[in-house]
N, C-alpha and C positions, 0 to 999 in steps of 0.2 A: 454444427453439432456440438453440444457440449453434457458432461455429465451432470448428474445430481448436485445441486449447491444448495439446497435445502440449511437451516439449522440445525437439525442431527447430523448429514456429513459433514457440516462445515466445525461443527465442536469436537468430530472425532478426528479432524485433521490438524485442526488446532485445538488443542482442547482449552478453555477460558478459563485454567488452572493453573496453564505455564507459563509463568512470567516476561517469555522470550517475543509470544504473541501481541500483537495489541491492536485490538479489532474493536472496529468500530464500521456502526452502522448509519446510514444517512436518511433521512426522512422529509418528505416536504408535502406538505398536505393530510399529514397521517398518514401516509403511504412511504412501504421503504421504495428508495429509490436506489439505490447503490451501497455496500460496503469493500471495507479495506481490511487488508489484513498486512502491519509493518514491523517491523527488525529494529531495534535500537542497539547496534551493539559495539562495547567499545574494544576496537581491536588493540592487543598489546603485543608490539615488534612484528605485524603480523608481512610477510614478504612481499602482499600485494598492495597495504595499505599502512604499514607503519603502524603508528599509535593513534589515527584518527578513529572518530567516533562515525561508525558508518550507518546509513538509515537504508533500508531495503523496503520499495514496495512488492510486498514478497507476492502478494493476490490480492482480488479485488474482480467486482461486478457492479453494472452498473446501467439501468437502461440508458440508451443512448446522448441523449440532451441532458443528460446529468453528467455523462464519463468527466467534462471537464472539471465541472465543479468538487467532482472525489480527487481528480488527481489534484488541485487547486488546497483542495481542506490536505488532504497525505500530503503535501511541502510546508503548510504551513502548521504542522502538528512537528513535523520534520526540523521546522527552525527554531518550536520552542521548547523541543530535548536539547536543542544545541548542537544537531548534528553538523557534520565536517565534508560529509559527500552522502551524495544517495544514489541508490543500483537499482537497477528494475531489468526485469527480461519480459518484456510483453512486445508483440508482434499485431495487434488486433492493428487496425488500419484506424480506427476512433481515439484508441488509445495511445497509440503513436503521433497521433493529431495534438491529442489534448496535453500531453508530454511534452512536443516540440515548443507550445505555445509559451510552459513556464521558464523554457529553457534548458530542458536539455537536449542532449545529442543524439 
């Protein structure tokens, strides 16, 4: 079961005004296949992360035989802000998959 992810909720949850967002959609065929939505933000003194520059895959969807290739594009979008660590809370059993593959924990 999952709610509405349409293009109107998805701009009224993130709106593609606030610069804290940064969504991006994936396509192969003319067809979307998966988007992302990630965090680039740089923490100052913060108690769990110092002064590193943290990347958060904050959301994201994706039919399945694509899941990999979105989390694969979010790390490599990831390494050319220059971020320092990246976070993610996803549970999906695909996503966990495709997560474990680029290396994390």
């Amino acid at each position: 079961m999952i709610g509405l992810r349409d293009r109107t909720v998805l701009d009224c949850t993130y709106p593609p005004r606030d610069p804290r967002y940064l969504c991006y959609q994936m396509s192969a065929d003319g067809q979307t296949v998966g988007w992302i939505v990630l965090l680039n933000t740089e923490m100052k003194g913060s108690s769990y992360f110092g002064d590193l520059r943290v990347g958060t895959l904050l959301d994201g969807l994706a039919l399945p035989r694509y899941v990999p290739v979105v989390v694969r594009t979010a790390l490599g979008i990831f390494r050319s802000l220059g971020v320092d660590l990246v976070v993610c809370n996803h549970t999906h059993q695909l996503w966990l998959s495709a997560l474990r593959q680029v290396g994390f924990l």
